[in-house]
OpenMM code with the backbone's topology and positions (N, CA, C; nanometers):
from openmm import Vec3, app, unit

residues = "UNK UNK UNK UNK UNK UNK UNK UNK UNK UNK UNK UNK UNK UNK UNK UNK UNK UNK UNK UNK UNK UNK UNK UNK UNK UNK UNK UNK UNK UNK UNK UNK UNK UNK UNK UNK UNK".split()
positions = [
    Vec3(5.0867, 8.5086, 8.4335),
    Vec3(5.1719, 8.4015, 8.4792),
    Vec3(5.1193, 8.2662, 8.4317),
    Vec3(5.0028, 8.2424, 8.4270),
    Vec3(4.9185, 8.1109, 8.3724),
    Vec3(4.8815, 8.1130, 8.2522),
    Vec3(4.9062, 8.2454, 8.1582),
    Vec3(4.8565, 8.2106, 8.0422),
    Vec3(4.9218, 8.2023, 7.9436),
    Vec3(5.0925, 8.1460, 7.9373),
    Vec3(5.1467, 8.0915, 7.8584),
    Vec3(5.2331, 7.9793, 7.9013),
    Vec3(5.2814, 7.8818, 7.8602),
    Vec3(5.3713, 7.8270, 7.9029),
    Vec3(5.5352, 7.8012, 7.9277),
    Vec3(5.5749, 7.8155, 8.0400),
    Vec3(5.7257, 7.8698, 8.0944),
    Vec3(5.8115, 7.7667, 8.0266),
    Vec3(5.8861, 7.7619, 7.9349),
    Vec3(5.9725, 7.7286, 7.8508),
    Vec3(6.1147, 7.7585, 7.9636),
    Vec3(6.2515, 7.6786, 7.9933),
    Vec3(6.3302, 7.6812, 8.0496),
    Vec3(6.4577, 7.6208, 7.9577),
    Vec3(6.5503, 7.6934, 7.9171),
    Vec3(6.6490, 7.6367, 7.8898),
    Vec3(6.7836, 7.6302, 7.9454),
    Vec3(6.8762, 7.5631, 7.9917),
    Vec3(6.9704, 7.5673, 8.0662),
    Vec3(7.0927, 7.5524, 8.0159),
    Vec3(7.0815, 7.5953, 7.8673),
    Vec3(7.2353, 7.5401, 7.7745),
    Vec3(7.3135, 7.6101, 7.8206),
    Vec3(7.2745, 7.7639, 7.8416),
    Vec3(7.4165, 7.8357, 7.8402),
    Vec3(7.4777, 7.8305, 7.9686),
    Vec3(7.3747, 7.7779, 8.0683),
    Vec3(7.4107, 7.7391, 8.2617),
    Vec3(7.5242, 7.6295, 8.2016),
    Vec3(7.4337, 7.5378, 8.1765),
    Vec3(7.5341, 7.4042, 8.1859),
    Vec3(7.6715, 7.4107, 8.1103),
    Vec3(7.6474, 7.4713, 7.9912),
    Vec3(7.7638, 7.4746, 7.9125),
    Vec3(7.8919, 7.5607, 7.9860),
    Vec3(7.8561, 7.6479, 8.0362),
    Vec3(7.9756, 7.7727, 8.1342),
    Vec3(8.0051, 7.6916, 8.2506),
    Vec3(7.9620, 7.6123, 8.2984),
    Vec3(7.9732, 7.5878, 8.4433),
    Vec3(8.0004, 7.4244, 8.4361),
    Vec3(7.9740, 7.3803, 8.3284),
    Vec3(8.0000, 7.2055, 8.3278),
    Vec3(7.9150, 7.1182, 8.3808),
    Vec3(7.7869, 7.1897, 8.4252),
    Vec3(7.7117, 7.1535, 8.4924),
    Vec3(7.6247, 7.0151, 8.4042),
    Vec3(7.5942, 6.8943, 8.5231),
    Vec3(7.5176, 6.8128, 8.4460),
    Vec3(7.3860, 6.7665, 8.5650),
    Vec3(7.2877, 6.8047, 8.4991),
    Vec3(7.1510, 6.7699, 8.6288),
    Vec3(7.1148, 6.6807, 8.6428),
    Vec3(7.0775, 6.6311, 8.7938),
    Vec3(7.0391, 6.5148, 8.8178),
    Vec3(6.9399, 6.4629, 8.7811),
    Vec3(6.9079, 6.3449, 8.7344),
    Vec3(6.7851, 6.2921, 8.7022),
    Vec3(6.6299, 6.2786, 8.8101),
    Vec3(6.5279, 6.2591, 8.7997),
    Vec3(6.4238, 6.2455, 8.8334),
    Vec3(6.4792, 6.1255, 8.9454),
    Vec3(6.4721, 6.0682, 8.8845),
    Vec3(6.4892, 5.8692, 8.9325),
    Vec3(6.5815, 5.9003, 9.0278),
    Vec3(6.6975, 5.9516, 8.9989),
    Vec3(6.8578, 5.9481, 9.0698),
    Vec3(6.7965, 6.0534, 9.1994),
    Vec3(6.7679, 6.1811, 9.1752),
    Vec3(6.7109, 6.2533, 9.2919),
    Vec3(6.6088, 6.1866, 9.3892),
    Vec3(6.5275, 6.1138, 9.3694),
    Vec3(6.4650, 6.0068, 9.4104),
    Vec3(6.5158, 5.9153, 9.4791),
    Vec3(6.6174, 5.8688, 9.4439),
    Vec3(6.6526, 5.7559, 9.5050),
    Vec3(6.7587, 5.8463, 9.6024),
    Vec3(6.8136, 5.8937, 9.5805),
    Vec3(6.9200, 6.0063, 9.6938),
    Vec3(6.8270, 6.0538, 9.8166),
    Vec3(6.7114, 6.0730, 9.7671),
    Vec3(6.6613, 6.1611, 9.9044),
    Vec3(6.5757, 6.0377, 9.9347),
    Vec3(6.5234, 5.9589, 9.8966),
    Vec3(6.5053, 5.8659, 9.9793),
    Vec3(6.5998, 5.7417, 10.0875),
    Vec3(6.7414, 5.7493, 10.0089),
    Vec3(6.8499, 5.7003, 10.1183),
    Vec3(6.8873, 5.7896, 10.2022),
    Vec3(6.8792, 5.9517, 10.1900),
    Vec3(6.8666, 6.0279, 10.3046),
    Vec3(6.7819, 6.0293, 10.4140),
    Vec3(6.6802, 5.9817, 10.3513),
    Vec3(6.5623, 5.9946, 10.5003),
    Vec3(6.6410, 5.8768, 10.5203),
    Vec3(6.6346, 5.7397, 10.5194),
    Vec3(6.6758, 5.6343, 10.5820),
    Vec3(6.7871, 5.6297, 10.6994),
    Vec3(6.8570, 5.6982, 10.6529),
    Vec3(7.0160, 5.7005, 10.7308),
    Vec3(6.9297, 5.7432, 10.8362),
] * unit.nanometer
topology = app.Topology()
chain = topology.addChain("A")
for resn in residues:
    res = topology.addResidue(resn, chain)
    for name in ("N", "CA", "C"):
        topology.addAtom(name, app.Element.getBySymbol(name[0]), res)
């Protein structure tokens, strides 16, 4: 499990499903106006 590195690709997810992932920053800032509320 540690002795190679896990490579992830998500073309064929995103491409079938239209899917577009949220950014670092953007997830960040979402769950930090969640705790707030």
């Amino acid at each position: 499990q540690y002795e190679f590195d896990y490579i992830f690709d998500s073309t064929k997810f995103t491409t079938a499903f239209r899917f577009q992932p949220t950014s670092y920053a953007e997830g960040v800032r979402r769950t930090t106006q969640a705790y707030q509320q």
